[in-house]
MARBA-3410 file (N, C-alpha, C, O; in Angstrom, 1 decimal):
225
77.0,129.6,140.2,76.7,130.5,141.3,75.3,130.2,141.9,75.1,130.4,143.1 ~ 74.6,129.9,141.1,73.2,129.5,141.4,73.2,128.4,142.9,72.5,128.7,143.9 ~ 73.9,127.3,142.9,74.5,126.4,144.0,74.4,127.4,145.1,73.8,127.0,146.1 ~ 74.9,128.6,145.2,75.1,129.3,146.6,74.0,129.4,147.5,74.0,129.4,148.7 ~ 73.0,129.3,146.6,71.7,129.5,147.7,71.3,128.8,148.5,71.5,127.6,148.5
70.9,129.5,149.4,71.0,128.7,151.1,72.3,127.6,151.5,72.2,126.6,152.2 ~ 73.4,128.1,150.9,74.9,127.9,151.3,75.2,128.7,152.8,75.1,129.9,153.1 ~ 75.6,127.1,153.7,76.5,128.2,154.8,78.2,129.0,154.4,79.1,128.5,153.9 ~ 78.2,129.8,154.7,79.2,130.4,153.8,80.6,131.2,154.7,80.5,132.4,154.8 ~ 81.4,130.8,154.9,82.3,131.4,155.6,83.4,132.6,155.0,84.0,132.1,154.1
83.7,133.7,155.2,85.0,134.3,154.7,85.8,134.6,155.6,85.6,135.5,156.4 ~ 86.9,133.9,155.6,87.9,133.8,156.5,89.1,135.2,156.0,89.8,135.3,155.0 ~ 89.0,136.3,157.3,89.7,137.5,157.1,88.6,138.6,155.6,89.0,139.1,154.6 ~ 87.5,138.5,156.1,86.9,139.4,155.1,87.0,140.8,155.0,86.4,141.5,154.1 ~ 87.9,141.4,155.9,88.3,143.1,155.9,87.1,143.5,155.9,86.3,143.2,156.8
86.7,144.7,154.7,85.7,145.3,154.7,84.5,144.9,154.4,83.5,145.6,154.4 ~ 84.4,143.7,154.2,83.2,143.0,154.4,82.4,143.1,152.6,81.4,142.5,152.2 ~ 83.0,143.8,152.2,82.5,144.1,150.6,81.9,142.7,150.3,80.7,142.6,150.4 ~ 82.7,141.7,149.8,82.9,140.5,149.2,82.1,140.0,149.9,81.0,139.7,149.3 ~ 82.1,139.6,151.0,81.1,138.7,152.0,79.4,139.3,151.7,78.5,138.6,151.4
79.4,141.0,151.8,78.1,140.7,151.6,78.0,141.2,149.7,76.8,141.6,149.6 ~ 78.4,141.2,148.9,77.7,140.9,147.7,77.7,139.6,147.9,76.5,139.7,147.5 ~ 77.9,138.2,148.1,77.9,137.1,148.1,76.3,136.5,148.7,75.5,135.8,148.0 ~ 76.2,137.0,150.2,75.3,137.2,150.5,73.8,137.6,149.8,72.9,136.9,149.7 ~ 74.0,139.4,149.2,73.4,140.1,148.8,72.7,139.2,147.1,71.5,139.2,146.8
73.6,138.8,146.4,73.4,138.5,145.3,72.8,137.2,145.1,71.6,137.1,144.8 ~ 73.7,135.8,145.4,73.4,134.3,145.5,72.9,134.1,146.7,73.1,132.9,146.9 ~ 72.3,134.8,147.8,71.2,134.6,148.7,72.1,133.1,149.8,71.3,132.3,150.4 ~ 73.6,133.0,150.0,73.9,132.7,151.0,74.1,133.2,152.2,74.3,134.3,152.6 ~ 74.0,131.7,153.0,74.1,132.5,154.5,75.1,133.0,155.0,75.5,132.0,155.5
75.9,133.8,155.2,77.4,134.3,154.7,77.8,134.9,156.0,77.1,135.8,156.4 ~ 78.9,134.5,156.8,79.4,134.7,158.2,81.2,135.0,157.6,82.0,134.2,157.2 ~ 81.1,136.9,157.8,82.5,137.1,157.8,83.2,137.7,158.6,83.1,138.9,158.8 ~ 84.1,136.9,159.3,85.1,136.3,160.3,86.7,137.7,159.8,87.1,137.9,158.7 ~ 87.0,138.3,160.7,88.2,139.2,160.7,88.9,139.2,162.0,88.2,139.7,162.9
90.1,139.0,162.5,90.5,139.4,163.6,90.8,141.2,163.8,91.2,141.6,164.9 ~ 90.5,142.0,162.7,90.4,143.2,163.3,89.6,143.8,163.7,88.9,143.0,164.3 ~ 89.1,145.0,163.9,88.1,145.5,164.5,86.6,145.6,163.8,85.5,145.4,164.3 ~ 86.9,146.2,162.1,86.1,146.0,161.1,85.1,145.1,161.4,84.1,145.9,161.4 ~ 84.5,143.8,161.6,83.5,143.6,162.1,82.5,144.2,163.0,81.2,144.1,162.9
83.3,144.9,163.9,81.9,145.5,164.9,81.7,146.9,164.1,80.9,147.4,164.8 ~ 81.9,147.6,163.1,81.6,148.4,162.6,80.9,148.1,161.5,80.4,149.1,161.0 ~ 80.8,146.9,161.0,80.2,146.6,159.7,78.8,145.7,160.4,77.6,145.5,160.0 ~ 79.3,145.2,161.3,77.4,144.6,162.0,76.4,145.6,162.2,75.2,145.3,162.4 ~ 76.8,146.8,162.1,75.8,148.1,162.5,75.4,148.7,161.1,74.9,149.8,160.8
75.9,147.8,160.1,75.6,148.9,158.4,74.7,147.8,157.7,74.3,147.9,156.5 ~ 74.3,146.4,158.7,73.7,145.1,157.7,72.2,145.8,157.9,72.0,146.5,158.9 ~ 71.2,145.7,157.0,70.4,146.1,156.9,69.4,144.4,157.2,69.9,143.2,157.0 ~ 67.9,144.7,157.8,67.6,142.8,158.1,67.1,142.5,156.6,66.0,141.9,156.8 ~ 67.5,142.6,155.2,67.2,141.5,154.8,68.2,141.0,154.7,67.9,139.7,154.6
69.5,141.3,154.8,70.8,140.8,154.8,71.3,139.3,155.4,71.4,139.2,156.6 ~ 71.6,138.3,154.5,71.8,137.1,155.8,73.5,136.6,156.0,74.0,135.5,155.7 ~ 73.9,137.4,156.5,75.2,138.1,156.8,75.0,138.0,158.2,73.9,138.2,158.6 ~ 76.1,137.7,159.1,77.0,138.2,160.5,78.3,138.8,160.2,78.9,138.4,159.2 ~ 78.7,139.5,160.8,79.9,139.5,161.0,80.6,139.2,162.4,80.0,139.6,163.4
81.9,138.6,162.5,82.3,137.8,163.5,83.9,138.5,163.9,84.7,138.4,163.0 ~ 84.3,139.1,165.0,85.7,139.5,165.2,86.2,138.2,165.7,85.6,137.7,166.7 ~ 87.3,137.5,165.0,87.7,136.4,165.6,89.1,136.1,165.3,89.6,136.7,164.3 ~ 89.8,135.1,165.9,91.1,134.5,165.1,91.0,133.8,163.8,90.0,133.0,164.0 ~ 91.4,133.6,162.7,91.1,132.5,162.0,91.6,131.2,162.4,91.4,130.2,161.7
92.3,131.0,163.6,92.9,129.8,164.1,92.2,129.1,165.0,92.5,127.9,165.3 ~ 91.1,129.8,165.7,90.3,129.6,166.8,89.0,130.3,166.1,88.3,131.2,166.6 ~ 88.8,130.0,165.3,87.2,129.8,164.7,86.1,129.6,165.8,86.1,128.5,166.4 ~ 84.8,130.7,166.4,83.9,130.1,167.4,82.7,129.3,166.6,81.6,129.9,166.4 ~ 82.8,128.2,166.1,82.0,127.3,165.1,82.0,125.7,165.4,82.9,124.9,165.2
81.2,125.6,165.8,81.1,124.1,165.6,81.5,123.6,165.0,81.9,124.4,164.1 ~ 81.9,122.2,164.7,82.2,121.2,163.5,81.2,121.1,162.5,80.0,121.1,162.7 ~ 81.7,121.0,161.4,80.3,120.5,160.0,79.7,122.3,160.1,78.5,122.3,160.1 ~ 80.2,123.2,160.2,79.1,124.2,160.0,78.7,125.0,158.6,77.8,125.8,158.4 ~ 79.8,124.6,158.0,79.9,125.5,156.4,80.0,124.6,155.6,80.7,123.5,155.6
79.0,125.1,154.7,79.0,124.3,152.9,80.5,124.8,152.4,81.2,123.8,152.2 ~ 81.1,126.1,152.2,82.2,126.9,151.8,82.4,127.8,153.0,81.8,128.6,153.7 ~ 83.9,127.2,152.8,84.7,128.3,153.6,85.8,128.8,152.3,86.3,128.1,151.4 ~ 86.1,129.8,152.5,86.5,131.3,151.5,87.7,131.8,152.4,87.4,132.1,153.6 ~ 89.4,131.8,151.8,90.1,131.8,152.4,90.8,132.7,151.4,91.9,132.4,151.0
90.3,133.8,150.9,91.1,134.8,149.6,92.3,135.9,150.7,92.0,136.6,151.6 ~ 93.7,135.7,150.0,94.4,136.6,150.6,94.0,136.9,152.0,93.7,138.0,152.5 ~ 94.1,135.7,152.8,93.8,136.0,154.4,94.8,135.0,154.8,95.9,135.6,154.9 ~ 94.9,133.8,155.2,95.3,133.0,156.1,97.0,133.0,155.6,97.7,132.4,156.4 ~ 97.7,133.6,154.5,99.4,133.8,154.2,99.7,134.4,155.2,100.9,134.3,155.6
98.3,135.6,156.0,99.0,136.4,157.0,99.1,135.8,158.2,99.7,136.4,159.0 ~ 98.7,134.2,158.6,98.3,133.8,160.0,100.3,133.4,160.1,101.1,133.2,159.2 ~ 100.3,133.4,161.4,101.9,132.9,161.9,102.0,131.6,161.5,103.2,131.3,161.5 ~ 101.2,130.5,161.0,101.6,129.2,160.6,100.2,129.2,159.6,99.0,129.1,160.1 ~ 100.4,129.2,158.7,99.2,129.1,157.4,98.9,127.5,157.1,97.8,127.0,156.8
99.9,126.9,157.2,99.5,125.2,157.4,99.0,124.9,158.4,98.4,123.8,158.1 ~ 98.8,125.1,159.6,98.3,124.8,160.7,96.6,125.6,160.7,95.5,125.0,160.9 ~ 96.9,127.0,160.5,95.5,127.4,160.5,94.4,126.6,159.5,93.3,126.6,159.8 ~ 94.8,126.2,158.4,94.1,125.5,157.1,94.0,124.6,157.9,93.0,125.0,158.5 ~ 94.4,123.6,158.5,93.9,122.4,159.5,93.1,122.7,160.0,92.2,121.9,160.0
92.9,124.1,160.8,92.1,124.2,161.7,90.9,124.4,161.1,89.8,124.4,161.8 ~ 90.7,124.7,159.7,89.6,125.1,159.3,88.1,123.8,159.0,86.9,123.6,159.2 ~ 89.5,123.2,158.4,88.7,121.9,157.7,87.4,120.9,158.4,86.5,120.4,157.9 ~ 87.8,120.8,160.1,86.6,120.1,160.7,85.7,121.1,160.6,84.9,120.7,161.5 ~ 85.1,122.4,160.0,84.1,123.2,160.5,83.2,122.9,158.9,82.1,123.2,158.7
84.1,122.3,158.1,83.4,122.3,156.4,82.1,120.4,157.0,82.3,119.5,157.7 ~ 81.3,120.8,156.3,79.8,119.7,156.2,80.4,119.1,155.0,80.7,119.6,153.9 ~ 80.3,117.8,155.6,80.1,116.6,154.6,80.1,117.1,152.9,79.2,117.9,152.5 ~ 81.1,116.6,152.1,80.7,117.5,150.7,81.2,119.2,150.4,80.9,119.9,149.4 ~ 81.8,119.6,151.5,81.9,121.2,151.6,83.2,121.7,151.0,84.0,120.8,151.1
83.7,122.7,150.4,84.7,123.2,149.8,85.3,123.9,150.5,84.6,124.4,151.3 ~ 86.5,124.3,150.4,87.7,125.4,150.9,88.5,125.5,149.6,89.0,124.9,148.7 ~ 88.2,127.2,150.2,89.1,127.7,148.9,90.2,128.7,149.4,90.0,129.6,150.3 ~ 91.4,128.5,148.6,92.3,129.8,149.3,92.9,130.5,147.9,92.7,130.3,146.7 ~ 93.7,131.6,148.7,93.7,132.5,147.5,95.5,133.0,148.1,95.6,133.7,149.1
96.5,132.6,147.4,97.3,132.6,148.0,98.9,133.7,147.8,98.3,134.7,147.4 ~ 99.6,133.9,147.8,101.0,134.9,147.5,101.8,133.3,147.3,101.5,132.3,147.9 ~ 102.7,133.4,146.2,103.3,132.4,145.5,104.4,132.3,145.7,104.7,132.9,146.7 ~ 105.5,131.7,145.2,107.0,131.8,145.6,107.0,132.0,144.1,107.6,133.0,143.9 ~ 106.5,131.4,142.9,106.9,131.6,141.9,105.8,132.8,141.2,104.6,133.1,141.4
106.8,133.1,140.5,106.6,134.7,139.8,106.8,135.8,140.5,106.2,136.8,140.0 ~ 107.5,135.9,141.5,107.2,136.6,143.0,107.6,138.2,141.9,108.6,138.3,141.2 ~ 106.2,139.2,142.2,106.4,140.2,142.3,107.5,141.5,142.6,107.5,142.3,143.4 ~ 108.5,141.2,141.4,109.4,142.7,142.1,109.9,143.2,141.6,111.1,143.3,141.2 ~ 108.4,144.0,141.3,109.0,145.3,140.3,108.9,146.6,141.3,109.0,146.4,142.5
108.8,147.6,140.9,109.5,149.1,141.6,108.0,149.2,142.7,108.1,149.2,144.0 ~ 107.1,149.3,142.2,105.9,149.5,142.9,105.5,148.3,144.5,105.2,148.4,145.7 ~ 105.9,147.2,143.5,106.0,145.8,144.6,106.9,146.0,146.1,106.4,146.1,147.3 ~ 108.2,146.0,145.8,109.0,146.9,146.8,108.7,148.0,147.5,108.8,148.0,148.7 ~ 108.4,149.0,146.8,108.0,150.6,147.7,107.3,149.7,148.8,108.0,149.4,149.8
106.0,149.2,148.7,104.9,148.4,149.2,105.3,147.6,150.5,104.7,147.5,151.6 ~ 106.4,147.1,150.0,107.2,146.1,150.9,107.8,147.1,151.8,107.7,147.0,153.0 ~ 108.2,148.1,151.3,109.6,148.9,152.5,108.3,149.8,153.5,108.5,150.3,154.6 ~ 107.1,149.9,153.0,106.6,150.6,153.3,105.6,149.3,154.8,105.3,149.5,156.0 ~ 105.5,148.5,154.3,104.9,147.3,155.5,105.6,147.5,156.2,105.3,148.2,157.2
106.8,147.2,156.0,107.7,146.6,157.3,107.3,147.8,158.2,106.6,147.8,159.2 ~ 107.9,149.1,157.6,107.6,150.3,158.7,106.6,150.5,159.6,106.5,150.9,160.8 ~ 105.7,150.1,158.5,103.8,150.5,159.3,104.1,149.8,160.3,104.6,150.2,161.3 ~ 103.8,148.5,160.1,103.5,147.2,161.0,104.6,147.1,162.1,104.3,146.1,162.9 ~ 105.6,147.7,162.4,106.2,147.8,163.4,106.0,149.3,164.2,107.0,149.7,164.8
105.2,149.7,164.2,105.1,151.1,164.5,104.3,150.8,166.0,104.1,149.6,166.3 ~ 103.9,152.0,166.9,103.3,152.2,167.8,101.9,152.3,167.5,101.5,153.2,166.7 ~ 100.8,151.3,168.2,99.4,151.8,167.6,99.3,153.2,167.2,99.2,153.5,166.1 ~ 99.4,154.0,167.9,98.5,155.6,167.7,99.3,155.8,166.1,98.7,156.0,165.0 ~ 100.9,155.8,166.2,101.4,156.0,164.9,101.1,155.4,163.9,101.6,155.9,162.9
100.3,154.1,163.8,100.4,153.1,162.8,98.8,153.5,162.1,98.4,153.6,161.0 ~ 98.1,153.7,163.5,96.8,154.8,163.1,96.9,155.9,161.8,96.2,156.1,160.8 ~ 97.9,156.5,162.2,98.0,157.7,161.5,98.5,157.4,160.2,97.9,157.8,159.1 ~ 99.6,156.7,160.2,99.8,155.9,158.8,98.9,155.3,158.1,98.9,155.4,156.8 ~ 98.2,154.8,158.5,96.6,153.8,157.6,96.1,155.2,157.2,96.3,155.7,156.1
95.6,155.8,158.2,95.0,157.5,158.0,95.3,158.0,156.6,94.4,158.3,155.8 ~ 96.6,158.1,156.4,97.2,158.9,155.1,97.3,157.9,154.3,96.8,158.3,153.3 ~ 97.7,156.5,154.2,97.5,156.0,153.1,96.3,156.0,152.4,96.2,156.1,151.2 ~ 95.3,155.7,153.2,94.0,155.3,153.2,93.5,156.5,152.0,92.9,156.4,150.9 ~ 94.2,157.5,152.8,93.3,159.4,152.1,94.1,159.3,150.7,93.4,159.5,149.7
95.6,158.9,150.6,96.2,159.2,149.4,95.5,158.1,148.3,95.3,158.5,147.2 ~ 95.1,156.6,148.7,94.6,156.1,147.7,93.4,156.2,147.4,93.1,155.8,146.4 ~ 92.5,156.8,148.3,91.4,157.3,147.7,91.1,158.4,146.8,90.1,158.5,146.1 ~ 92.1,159.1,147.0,92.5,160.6,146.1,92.7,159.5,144.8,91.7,159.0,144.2 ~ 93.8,159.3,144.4,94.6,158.3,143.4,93.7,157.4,142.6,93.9,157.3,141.4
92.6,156.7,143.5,91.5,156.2,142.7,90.8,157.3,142.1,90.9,157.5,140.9 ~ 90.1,158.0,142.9,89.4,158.9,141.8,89.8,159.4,141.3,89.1,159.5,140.3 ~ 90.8,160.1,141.3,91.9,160.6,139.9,91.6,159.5,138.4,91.2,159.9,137.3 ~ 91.7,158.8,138.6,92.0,157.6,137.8,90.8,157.2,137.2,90.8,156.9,136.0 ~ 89.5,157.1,138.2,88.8,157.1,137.7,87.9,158.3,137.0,87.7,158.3,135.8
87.7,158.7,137.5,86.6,160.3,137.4,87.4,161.5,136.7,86.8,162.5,136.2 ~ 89.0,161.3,136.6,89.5,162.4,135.6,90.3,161.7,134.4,90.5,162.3,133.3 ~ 90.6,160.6,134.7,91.5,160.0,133.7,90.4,158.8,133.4,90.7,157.7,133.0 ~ 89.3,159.1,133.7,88.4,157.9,133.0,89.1,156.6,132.7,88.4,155.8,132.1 ~ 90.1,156.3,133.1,90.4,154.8,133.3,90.2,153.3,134.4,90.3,153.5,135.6
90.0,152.2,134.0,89.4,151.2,135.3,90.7,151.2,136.0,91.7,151.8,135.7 ~ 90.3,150.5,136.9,91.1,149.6,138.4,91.1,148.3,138.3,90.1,147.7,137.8 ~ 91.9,147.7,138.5,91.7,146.4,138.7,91.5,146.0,140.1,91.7,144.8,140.3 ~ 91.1,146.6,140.8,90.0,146.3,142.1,88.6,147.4,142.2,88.8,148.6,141.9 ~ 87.7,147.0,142.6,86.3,147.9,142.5,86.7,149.6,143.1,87.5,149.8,144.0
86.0,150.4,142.6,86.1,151.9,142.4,85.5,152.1,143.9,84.3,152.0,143.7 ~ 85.6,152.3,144.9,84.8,152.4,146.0,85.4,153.9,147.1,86.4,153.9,147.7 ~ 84.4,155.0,147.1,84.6,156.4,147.2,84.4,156.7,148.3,83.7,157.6,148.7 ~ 85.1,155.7,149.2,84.6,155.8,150.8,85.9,155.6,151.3,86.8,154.8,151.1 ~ 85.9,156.8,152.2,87.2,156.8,153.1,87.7,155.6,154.0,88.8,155.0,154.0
86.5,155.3,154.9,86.4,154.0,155.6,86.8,152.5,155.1,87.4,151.6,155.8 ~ 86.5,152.5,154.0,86.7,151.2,152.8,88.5,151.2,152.5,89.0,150.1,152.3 ~ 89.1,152.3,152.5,90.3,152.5,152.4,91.1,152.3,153.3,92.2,151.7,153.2 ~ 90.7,152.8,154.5,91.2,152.5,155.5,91.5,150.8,156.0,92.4,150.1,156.2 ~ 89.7,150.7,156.1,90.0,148.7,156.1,91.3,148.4,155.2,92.1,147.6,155.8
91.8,148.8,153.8,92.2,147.7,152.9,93.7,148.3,153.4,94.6,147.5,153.4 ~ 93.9,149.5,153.7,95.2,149.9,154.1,95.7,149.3,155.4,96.8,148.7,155.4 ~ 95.0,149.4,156.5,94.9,148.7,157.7,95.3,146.9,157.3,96.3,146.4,157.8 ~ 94.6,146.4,156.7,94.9,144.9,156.1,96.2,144.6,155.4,96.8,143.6,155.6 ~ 96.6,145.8,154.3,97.6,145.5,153.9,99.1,145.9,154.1,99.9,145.5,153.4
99.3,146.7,154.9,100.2,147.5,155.9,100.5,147.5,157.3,101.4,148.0,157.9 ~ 99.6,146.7,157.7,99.9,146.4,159.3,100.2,144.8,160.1,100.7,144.5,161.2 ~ 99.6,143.9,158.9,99.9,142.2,159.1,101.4,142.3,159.3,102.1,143.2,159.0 ~ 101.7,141.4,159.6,103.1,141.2,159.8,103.5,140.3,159.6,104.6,140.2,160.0 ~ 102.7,138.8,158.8,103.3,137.8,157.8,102.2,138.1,156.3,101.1,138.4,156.0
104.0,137.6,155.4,103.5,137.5,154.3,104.0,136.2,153.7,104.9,136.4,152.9 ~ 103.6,134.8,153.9,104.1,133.5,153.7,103.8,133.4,152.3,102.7,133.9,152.0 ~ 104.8,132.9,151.3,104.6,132.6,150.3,104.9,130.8,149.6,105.8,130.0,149.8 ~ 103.7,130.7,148.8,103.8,128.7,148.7,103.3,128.5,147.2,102.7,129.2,146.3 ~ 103.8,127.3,147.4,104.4,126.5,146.0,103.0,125.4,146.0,102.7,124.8,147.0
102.2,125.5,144.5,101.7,124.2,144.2,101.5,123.0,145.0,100.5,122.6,145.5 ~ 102.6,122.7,144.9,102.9,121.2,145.6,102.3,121.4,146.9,101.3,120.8,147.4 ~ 103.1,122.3,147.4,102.7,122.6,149.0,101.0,122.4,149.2,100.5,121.5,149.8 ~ 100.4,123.1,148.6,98.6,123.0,148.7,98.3,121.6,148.4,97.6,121.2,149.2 ~ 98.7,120.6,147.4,98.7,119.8,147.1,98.9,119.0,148.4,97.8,118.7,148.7
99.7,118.6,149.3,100.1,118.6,150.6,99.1,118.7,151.4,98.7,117.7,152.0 ~ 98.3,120.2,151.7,97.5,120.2,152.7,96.8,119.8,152.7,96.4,119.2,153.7 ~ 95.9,119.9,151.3,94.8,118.9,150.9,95.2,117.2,151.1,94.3,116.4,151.4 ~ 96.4,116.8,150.9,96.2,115.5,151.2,96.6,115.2,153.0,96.3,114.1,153.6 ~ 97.1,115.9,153.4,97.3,115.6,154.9,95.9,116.2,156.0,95.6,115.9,157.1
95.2,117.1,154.9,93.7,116.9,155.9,92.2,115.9,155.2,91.0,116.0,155.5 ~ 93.1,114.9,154.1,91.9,114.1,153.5,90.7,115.0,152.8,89.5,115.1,153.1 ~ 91.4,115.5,151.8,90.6,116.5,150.8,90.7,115.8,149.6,91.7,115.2,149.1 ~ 89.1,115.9,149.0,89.9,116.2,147.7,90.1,116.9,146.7,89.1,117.4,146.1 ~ 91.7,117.3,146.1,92.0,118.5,145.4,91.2,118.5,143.9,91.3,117.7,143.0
90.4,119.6,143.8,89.6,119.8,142.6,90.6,120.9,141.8,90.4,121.0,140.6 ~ 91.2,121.5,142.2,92.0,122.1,141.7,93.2,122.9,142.3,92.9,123.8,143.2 ~ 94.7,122.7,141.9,95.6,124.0,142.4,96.6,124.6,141.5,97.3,124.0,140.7 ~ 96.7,125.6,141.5,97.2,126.2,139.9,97.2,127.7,140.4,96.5,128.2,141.3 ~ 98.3,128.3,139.5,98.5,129.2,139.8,98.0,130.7,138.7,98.1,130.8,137.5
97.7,131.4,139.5,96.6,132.5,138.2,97.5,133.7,138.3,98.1,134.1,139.3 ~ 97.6,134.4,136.6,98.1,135.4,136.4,96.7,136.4,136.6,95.6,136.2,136.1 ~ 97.4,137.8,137.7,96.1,138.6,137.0,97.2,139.9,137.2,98.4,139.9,137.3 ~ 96.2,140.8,137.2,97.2,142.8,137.2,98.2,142.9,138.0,99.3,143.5,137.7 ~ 98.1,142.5,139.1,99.0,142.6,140.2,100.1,141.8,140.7,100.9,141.9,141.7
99.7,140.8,139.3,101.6,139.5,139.6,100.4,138.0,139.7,99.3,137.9,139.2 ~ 101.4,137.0,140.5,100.8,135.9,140.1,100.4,135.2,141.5,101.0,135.4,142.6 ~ 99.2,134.6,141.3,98.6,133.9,142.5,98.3,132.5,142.7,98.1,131.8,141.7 ~ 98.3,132.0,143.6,98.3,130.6,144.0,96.8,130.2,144.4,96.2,130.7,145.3 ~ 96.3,129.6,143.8,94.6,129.3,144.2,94.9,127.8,144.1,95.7,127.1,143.4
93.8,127.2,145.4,93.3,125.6,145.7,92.3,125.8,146.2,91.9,126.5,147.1 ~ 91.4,124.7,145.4,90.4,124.5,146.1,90.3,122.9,146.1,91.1,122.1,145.7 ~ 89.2,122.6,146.7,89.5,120.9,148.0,88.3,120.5,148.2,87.7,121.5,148.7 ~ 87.5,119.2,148.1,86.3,119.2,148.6,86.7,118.2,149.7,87.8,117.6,149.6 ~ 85.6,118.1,150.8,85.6,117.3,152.0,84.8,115.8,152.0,84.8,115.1,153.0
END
């Protein structure tokens, strides 16, 4: 972790921005997190100046970056949602400096998640994400309130962890509800496949393998340039 310092640092689809700035905050890189939703212009007004953090509203397909501009670019649970996830990973790679890594964080074909909870989740996307803005508002609205209730329940009366961070802000909920209920692709890929991208954009694969954690199983690659 020590390496991060004075790292240019990309997060591609950073939502609430959490992740981008402890990264920032902690290993002192220079850390630019990129979202095509709105969440950026709301999270540039909470960086405080020692922070060396931007945030960026953008496409992840049309990146506004020069070539060579990132040591790491950080692709966790973002680019499965782009309409062509192989193409956008192309697009990323001329922006990585000589020596630079990409890492993605992916939804799997194998082990695929489907148990009772998994599904609800599912029947419940399709609805949101086809809805009329004002109504799809309103739906983030209430999910957002019910899992924040649900967390602190969990936490603060049943004294039990999360396997995502405890965070008692309505706004924070909304981002992750908004992110995960309103995309409207959920591409799922095979080992091999990463193995693939890395060699059709002249990477090389440092690793791709698939990680079990609380929530089912995940697809991770990372690639140096």
């Amino acid at each position: 972790l020590k390496e991060l310092d004075g790292k240019d640092f990309l997060d591609i689809g950073c939502g609430n921005g959490l992740f981008a700035r402890t990264v920032a905050l902690n290993y002192q890189a220079r850390v630019v997190g990129l979202d095509i939703s709105s969440g950026p212009e709301h999270l540039q007004h909470q960086i405080n100046s020692n922070e060396t953090i931007d945030f960026v509203q953008a496409d992840a397909r049309h990146v506004p970056f020069k070539d060579e501009s990132f040591d790491i670019i950080w692709c966790a649970g973002s680019i499965h949602h782009t309409p062509n996830p192989r193409q956008t990973f192309a697009s990323l790679v001329p922006l990585l400096k000589k020596g630079g890594r990409i890492f993605v964080w992916l939804y799997t074909i194998e082990g695929r998640r489907g148990n009772f909870k998994f599904w609800i989740r599912r029947v419940v996307k399709e609805v949101v994400c086809r809805l009329p803005k004002i109504l799809q508002d309103i739906a983030v609205f209430l999910i957002a309130c019910f899992t924040l209730i649900k967390h602190t329940m969990i936490v603060k009366v049943l004294r039990k962890k999360l396997h995502v961070p405890y965070v008692a802000k309505l706004r924070h909920h909304r981002h992750m509800a908004r992110d995960t209920f309103t995309v409207r692709y959920d591409w799922r890929f095979s080992k091999e496949e990463i193995l693939e991208w890395h060699k059709e954009n002249n990477l090389r694969t440092i690793y791709a393998k698939y990680v079990a954690e609380s929530d089912g199983l995940w697809l991770a690659g990372l690639a140096q340039k």
